[in-house]
PDBQT receptor file of N, H, CA, C and O in Angstrom, charges set to zero:
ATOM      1  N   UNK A   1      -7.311  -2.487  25.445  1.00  0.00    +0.000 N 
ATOM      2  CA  UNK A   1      -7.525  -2.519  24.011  1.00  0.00    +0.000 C 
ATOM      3  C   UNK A   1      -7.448  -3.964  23.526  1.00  0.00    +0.000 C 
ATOM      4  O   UNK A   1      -6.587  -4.741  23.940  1.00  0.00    +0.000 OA
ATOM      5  N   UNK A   2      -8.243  -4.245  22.766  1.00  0.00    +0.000 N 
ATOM      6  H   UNK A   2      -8.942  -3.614  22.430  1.00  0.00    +0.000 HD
ATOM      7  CA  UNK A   2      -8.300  -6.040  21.881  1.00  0.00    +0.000 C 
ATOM      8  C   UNK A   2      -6.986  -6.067  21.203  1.00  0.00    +0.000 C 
ATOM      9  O   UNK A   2      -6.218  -5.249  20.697  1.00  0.00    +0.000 OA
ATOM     10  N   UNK A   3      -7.027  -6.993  21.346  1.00  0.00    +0.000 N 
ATOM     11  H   UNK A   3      -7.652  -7.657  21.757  1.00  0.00    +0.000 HD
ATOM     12  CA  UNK A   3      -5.441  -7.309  20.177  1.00  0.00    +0.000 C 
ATOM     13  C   UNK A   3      -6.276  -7.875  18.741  1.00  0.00    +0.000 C 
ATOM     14  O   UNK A   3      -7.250  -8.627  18.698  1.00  0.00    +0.000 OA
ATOM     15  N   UNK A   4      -5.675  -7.359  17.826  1.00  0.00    +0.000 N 
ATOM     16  H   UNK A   4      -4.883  -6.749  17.860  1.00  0.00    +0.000 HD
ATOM     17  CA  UNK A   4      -5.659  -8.146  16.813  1.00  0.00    +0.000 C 
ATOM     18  C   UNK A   4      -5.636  -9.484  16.242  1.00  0.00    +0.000 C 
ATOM     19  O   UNK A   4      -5.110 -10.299  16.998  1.00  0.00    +0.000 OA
ATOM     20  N   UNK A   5      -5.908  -9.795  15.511  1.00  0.00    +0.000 N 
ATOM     21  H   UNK A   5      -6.336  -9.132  14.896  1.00  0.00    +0.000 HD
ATOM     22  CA  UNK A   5      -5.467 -11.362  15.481  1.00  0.00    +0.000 C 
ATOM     23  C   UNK A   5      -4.948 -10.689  13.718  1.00  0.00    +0.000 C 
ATOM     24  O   UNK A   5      -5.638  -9.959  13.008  1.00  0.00    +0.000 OA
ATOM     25  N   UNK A   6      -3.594 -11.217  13.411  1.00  0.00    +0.000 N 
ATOM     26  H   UNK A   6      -3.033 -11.811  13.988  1.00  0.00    +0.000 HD
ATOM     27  CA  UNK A   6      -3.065 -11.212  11.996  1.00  0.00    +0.000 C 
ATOM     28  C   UNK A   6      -3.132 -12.403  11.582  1.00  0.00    +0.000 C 
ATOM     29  O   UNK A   6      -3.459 -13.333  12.320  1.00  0.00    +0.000 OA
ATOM     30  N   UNK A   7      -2.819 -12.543  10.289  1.00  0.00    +0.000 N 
ATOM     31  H   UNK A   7      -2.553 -11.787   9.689  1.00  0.00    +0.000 HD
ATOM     32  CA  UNK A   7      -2.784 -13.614   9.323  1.00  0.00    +0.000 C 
ATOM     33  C   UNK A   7      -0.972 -13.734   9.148  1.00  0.00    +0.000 C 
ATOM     34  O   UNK A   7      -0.320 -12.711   8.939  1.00  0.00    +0.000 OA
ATOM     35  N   UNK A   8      -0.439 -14.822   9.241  1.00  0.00    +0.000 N 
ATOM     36  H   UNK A   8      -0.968 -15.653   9.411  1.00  0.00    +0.000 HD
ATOM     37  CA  UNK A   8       1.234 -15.007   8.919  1.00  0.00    +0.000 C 
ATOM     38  C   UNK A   8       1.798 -13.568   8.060  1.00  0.00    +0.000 C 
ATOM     39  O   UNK A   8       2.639 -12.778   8.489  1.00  0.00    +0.000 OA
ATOM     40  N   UNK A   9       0.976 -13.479   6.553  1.00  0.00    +0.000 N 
ATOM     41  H   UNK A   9       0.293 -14.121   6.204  1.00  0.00    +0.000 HD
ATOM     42  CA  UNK A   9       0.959 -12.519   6.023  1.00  0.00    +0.000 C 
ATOM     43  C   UNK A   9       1.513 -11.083   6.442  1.00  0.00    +0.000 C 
ATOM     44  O   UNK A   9       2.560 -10.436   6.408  1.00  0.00    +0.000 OA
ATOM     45  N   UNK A  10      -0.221 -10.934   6.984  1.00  0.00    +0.000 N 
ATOM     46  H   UNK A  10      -1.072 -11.459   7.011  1.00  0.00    +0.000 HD
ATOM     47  CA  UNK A  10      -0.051  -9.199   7.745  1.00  0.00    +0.000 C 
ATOM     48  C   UNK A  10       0.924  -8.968   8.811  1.00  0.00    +0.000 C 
ATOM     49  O   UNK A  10       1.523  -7.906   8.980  1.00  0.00    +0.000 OA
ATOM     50  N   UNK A  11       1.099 -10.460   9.810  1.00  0.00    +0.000 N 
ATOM     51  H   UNK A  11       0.613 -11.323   9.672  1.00  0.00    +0.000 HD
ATOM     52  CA  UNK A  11       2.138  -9.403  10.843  1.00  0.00    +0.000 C 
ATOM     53  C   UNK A  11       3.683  -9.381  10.020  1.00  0.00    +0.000 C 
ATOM     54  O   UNK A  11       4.523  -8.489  10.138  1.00  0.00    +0.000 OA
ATOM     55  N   UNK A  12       3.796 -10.561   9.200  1.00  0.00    +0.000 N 
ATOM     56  H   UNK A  12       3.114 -11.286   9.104  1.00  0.00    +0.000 HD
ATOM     57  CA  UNK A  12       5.089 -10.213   8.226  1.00  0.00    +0.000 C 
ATOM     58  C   UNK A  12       4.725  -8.143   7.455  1.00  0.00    +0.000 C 
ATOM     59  O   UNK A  12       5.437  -7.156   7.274  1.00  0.00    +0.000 OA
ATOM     60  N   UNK A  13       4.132  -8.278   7.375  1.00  0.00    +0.000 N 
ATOM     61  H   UNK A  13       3.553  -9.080   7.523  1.00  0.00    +0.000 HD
ATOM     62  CA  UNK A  13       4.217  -6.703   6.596  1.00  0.00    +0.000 C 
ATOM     63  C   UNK A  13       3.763  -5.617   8.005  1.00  0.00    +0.000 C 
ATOM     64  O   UNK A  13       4.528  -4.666   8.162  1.00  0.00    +0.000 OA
ATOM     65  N   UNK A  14       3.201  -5.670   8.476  1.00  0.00    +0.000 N 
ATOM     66  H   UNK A  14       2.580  -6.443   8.349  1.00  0.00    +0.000 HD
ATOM     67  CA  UNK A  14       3.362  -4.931  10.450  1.00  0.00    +0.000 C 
ATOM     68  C   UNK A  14       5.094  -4.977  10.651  1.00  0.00    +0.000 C 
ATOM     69  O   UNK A  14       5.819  -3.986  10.557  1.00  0.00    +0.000 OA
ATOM     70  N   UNK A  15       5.547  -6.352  10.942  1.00  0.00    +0.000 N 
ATOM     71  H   UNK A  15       4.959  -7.157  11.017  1.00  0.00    +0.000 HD
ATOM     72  CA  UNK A  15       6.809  -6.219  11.080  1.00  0.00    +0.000 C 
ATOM     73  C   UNK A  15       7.611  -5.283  10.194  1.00  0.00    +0.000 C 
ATOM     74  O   UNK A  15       8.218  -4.270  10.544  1.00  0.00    +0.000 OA
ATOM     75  N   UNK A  16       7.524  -5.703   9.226  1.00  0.00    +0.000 N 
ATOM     76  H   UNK A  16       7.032  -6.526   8.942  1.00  0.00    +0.000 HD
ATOM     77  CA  UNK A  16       8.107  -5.030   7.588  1.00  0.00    +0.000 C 
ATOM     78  C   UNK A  16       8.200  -3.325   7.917  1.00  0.00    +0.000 C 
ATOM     79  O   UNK A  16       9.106  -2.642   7.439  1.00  0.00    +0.000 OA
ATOM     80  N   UNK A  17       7.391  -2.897   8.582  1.00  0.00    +0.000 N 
ATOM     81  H   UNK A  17       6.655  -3.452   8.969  1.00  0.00    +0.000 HD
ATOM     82  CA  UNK A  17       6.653  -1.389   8.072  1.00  0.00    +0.000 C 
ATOM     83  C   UNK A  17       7.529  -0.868   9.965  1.00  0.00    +0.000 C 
ATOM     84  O   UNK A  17       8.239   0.132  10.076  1.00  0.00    +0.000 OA
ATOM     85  N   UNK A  18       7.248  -1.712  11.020  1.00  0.00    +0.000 N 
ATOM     86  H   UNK A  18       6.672  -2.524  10.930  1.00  0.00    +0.000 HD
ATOM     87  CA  UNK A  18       7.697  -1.522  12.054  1.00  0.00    +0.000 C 
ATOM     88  C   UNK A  18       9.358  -1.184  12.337  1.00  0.00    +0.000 C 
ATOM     89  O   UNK A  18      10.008  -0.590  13.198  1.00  0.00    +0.000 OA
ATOM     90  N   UNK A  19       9.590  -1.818  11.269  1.00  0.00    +0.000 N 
ATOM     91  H   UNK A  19       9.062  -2.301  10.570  1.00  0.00    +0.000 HD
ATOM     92  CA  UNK A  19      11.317  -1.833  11.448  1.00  0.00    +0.000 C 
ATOM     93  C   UNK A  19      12.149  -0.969  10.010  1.00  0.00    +0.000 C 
ATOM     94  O   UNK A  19      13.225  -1.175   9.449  1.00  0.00    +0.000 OA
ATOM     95  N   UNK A  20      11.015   0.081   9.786  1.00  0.00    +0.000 N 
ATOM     96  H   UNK A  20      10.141   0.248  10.242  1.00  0.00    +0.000 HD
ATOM     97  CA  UNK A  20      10.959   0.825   8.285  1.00  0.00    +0.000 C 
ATOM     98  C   UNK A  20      11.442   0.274   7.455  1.00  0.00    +0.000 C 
ATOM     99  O   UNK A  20      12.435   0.817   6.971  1.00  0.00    +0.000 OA
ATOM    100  N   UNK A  21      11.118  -0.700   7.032  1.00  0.00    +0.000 N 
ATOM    101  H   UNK A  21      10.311  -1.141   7.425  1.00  0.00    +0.000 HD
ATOM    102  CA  UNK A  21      11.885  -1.355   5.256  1.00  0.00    +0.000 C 
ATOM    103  C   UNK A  21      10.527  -1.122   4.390  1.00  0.00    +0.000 C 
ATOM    104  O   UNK A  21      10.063  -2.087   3.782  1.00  0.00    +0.000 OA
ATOM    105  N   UNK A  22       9.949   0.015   4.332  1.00  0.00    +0.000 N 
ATOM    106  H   UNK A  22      10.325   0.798   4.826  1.00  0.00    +0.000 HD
ATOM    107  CA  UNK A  22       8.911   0.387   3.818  1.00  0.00    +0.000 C 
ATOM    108  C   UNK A  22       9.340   1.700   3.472  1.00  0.00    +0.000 C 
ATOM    109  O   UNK A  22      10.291   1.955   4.211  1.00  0.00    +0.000 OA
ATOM    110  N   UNK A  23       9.114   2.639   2.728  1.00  0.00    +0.000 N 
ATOM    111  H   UNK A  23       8.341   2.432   2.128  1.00  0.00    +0.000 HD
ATOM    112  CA  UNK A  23       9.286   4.004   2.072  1.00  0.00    +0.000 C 
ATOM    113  C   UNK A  23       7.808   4.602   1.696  1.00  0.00    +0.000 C 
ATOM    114  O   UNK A  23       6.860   4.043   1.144  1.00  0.00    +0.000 OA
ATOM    115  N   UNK A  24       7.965   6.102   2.250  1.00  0.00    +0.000 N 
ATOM    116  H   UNK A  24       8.735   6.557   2.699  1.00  0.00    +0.000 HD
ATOM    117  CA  UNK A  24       6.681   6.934   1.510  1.00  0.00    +0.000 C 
ATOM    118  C   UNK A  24       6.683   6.524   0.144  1.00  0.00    +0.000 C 
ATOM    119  O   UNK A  24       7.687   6.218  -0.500  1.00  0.00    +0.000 OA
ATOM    120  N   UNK A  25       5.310   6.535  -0.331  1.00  0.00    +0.000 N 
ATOM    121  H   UNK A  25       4.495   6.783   0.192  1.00  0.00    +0.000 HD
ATOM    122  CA  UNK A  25       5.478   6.997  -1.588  1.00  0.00    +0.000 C 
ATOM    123  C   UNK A  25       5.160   8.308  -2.172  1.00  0.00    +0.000 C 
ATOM    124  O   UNK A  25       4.028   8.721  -1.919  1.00  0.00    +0.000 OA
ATOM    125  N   UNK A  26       6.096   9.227  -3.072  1.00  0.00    +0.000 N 
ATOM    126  H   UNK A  26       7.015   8.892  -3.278  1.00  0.00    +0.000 HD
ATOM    127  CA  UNK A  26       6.474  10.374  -3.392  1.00  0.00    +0.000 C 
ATOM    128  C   UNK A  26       5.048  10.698  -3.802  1.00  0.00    +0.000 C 
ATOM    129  O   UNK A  26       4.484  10.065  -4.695  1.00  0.00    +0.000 OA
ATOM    130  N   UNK A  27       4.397  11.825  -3.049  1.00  0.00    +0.000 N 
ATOM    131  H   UNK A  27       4.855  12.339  -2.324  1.00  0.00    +0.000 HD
ATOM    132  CA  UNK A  27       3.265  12.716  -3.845  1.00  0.00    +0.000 C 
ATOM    133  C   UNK A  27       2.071  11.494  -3.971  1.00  0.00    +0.000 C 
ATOM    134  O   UNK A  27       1.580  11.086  -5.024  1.00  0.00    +0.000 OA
ATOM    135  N   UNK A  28       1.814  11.122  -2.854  1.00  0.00    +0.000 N 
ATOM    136  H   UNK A  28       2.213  11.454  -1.999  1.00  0.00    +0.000 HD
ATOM    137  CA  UNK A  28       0.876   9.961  -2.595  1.00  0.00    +0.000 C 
ATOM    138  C   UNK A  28      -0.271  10.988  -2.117  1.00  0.00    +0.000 C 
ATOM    139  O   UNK A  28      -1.148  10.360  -1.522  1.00  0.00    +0.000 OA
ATOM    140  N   UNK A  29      -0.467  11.984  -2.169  1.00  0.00    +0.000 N 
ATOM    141  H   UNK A  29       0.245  12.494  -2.652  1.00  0.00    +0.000 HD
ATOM    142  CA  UNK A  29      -1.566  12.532  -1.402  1.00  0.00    +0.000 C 
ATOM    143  C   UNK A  29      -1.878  13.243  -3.138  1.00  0.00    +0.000 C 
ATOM    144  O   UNK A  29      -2.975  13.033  -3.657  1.00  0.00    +0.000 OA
ATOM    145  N   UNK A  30      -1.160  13.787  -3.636  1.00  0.00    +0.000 N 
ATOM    146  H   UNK A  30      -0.270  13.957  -3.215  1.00  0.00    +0.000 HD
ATOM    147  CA  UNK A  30      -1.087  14.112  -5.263  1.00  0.00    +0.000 C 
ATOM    148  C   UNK A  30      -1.909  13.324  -5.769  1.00  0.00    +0.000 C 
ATOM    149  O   UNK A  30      -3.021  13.701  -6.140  1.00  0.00    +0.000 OA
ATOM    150  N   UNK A  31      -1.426  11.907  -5.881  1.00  0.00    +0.000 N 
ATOM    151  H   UNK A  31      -0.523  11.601  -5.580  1.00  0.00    +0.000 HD
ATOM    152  CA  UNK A  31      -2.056  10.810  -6.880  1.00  0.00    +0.000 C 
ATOM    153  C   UNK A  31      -3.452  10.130  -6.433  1.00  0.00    +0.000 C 
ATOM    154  O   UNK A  31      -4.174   9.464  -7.176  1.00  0.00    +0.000 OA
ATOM    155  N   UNK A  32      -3.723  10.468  -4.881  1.00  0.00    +0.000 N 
ATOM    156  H   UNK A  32      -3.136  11.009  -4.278  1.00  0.00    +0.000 HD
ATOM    157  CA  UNK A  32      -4.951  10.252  -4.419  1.00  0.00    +0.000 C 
ATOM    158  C   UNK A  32      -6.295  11.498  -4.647  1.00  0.00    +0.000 C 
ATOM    159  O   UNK A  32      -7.494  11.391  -4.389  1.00  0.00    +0.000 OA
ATOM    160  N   UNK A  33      -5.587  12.556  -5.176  1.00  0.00    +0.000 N 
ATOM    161  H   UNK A  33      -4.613  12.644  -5.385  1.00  0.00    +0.000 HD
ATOM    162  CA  UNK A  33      -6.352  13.650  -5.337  1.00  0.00    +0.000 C 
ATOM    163  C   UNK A  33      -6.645  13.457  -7.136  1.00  0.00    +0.000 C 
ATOM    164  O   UNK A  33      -7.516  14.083  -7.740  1.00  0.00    +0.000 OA
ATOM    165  N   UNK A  34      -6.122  12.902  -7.486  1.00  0.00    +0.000 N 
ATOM    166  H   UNK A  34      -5.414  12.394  -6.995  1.00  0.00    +0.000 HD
ATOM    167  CA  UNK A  34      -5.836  12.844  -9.165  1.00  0.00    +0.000 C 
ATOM    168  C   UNK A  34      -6.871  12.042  -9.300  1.00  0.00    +0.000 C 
ATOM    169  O   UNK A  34      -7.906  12.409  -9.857  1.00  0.00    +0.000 OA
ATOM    170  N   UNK A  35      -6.665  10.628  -8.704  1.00  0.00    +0.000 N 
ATOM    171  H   UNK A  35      -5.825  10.330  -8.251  1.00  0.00    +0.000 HD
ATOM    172  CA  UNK A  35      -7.594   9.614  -8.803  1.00  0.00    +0.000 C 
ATOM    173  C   UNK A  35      -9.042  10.268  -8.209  1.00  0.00    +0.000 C 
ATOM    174  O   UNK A  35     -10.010  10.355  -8.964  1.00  0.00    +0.000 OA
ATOM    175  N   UNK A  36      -9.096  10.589  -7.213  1.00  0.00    +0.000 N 
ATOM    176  H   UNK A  36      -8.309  10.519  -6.600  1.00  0.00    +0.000 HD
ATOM    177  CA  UNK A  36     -10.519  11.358  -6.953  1.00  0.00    +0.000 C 
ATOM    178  C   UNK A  36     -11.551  12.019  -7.949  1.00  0.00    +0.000 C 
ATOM    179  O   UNK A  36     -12.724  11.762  -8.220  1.00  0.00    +0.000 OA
ATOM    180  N   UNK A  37     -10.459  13.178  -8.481  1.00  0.00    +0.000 N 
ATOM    181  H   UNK A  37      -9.506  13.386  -8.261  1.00  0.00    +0.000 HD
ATOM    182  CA  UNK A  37     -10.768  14.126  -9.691  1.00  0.00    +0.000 C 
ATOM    183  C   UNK A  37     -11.185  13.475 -11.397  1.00  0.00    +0.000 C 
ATOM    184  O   UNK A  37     -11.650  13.999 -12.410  1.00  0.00    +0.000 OA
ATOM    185  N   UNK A  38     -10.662  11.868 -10.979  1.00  0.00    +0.000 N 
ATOM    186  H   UNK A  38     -10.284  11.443 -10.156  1.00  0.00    +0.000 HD
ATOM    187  CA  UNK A  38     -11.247  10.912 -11.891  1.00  0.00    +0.000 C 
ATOM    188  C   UNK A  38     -12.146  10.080 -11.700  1.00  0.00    +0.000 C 
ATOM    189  O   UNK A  38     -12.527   9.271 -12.546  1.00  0.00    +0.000 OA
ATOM    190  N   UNK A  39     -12.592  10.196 -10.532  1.00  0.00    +0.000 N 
ATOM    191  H   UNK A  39     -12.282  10.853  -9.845  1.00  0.00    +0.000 HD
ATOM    192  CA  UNK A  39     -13.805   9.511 -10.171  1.00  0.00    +0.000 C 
ATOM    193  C   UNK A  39     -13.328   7.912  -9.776  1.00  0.00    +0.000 C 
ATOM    194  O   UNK A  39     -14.086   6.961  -9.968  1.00  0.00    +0.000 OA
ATOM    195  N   UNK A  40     -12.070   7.772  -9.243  1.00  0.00    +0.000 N 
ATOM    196  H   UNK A  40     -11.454   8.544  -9.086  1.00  0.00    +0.000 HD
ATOM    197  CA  UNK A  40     -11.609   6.378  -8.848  1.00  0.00    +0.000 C 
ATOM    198  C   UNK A  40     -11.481   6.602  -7.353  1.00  0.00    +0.000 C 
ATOM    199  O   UNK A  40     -10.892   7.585  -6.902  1.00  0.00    +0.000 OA
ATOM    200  N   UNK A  41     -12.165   5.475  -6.433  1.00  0.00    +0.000 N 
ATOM    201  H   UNK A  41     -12.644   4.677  -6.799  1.00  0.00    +0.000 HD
ATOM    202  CA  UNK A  41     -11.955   5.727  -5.266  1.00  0.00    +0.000 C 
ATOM    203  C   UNK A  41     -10.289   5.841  -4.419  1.00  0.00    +0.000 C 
ATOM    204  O   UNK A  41      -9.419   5.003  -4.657  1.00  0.00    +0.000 OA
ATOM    205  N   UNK A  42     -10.176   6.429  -3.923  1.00  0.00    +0.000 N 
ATOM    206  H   UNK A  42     -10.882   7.110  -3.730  1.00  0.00    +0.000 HD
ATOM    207  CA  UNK A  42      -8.483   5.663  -3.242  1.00  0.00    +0.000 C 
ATOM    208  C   UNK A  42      -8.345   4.318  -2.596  1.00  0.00    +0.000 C 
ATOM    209  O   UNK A  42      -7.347   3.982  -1.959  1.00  0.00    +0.000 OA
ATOM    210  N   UNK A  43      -9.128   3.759  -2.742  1.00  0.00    +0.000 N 
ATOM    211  H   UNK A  43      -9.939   4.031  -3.260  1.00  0.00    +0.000 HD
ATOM    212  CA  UNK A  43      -9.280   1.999  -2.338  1.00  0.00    +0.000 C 
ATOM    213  C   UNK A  43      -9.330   1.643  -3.557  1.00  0.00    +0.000 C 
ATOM    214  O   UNK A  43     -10.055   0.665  -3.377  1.00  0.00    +0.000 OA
ATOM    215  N   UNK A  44      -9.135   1.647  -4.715  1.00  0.00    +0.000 N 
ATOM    216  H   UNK A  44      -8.545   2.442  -4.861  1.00  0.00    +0.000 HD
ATOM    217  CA  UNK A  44      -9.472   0.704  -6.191  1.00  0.00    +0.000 C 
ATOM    218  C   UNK A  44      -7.670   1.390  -6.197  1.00  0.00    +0.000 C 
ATOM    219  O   UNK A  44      -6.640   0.723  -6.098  1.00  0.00    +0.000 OA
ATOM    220  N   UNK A  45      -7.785   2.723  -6.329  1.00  0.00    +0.000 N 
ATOM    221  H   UNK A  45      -8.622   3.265  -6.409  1.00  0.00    +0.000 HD
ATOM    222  CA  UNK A  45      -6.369   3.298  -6.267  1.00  0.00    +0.000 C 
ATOM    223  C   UNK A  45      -5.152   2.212  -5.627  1.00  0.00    +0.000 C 
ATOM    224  O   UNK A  45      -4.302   1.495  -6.155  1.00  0.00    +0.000 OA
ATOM    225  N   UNK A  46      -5.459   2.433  -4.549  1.00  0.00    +0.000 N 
ATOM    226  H   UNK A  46      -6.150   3.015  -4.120  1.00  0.00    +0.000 HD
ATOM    227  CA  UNK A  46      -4.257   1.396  -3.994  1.00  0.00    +0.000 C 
ATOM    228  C   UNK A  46      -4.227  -0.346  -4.148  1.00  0.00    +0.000 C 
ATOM    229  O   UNK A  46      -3.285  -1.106  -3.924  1.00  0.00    +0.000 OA
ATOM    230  N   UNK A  47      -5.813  -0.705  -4.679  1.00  0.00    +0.000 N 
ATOM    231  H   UNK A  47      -6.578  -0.088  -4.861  1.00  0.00    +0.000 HD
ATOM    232  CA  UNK A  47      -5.862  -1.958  -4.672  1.00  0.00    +0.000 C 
ATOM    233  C   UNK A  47      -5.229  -2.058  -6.094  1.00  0.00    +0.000 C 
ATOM    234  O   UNK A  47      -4.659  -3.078  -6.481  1.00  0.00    +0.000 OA
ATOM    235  N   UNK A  48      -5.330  -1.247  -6.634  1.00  0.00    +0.000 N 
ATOM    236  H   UNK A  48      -5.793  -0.419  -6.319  1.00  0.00    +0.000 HD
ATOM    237  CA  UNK A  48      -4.726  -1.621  -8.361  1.00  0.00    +0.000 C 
ATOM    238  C   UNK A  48      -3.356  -1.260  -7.997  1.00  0.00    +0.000 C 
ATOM    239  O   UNK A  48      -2.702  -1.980  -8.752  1.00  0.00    +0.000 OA
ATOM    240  N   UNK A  49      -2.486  -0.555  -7.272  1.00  0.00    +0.000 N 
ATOM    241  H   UNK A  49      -3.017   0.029  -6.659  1.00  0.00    +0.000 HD
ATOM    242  CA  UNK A  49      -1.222  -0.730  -7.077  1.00  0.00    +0.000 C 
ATOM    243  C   UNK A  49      -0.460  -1.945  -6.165  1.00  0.00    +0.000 C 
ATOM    244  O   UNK A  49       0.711  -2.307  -6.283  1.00  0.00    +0.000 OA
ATOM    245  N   UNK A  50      -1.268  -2.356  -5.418  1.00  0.00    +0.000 N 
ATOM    246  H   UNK A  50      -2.219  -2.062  -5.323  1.00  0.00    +0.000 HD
ATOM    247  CA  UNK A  50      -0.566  -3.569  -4.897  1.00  0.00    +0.000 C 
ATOM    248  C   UNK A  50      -0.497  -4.727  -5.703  1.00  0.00    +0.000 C 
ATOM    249  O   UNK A  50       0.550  -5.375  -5.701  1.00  0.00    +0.000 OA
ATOM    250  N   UNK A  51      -1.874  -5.240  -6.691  1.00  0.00    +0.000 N 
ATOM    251  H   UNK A  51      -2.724  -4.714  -6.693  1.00  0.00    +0.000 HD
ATOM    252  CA  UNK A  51      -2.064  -6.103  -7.612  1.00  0.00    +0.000 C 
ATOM    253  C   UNK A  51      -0.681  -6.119  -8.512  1.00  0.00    +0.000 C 
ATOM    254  O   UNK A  51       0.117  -7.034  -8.710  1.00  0.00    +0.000 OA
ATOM    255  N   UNK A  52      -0.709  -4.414  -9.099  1.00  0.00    +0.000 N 
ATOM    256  H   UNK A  52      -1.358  -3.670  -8.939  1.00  0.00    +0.000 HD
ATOM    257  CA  UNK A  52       0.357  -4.541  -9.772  1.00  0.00    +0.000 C 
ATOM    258  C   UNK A  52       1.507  -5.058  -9.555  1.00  0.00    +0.000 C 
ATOM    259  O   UNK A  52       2.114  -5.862 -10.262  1.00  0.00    +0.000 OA
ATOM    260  N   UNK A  53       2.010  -4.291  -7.927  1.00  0.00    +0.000 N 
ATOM    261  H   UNK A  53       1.516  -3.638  -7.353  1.00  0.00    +0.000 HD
ATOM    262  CA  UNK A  53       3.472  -5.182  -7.034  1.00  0.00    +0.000 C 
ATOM    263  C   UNK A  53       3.463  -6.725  -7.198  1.00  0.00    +0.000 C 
ATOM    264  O   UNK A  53       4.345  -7.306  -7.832  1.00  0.00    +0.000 OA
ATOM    265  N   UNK A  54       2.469  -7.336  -6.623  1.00  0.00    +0.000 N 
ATOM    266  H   UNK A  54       1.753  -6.865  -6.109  1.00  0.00    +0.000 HD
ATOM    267  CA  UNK A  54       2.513  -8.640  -6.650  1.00  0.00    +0.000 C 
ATOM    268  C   UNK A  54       2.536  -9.447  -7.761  1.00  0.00    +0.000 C 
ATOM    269  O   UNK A  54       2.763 -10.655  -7.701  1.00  0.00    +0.000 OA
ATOM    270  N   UNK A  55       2.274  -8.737  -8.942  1.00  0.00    +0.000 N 
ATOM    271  H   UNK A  55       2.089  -7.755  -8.991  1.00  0.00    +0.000 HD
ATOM    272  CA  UNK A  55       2.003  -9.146 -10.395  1.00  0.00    +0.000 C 
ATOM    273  C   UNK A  55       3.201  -9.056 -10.881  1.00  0.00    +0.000 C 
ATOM    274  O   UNK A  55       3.271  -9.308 -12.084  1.00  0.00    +0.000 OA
ATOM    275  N   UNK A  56       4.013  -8.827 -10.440  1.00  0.00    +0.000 N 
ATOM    276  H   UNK A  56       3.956  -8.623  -9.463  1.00  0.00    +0.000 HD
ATOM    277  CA  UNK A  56       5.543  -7.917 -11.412  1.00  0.00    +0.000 C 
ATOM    278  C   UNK A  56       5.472  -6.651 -12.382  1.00  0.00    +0.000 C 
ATOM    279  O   UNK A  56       6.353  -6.184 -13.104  1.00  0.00    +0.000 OA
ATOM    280  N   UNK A  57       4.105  -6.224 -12.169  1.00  0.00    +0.000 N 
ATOM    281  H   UNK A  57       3.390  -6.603 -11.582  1.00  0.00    +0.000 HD
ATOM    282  CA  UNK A  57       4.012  -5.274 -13.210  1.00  0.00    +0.000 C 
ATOM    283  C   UNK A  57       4.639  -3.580 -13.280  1.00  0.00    +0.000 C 
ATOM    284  O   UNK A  57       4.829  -2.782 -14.198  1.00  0.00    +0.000 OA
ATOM    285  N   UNK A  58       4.873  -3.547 -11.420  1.00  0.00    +0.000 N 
ATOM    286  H   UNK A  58       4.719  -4.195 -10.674  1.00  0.00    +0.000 HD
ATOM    287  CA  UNK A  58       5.370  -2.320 -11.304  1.00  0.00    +0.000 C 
ATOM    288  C   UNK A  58       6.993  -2.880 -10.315  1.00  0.00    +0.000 C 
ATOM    289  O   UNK A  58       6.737  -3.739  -9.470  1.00  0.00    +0.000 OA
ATOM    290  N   UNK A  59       7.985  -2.600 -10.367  1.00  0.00    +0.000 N 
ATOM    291  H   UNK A  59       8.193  -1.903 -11.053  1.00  0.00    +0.000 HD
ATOM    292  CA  UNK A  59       8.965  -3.148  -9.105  1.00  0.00    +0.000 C 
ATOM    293  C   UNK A  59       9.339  -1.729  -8.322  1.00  0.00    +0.000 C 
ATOM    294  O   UNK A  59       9.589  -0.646  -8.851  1.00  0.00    +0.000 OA
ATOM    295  N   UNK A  60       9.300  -2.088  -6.747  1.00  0.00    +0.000 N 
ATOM    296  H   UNK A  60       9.097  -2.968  -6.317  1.00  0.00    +0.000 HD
ATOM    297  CA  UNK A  60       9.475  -0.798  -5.445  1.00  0.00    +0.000 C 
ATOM    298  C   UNK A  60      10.942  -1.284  -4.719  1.00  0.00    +0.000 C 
ATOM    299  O   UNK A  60      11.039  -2.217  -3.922  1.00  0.00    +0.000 OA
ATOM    300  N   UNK A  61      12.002  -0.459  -5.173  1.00  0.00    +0.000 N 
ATOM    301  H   UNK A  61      11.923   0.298  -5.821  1.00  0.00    +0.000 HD
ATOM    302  CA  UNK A  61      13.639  -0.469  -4.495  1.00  0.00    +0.000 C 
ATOM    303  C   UNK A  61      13.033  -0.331  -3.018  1.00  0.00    +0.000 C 
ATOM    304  O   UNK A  61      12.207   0.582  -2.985  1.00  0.00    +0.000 OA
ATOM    305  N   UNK A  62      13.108  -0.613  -2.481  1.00  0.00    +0.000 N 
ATOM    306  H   UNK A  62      13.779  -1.354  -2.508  1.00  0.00    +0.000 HD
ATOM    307  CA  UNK A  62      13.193  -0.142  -0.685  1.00  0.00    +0.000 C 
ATOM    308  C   UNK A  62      14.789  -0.320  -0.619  1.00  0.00    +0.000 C 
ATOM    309  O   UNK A  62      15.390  -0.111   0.434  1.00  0.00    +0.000 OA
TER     310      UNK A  62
């Protein structure tokens, strides 16, 4: 199998997610069906929730 090549970034969040300091998020299959039923893809879906993280607009306790 190829290896990947990451960016400093991504294997920091690979690591992150590898050593669980990451959490489900509650009824994530819910809010992807919601967004559907609104005609928002689940890629704009999650891209507008990470924006938000990085923005300060939403804050995630892990």
């Amino acid at each position: 199998m190829k290896e990947l090549k990451l960016t400093k970034e991504e294997k920091l969040i690979l690591d992150q997610f590898e050593a669980g300091e990451f959490e489900e998020v509650p009824n994530m299959e819910e809010e992807i069906r919601r967004a559907s039923g609104s005609g928002i893809p689940y890629q704009t879906l999650l891209s507008t929730l990470i924006h938000h993280y990085v923005t300060d607009k939403i804050k995630i306790n892990l």
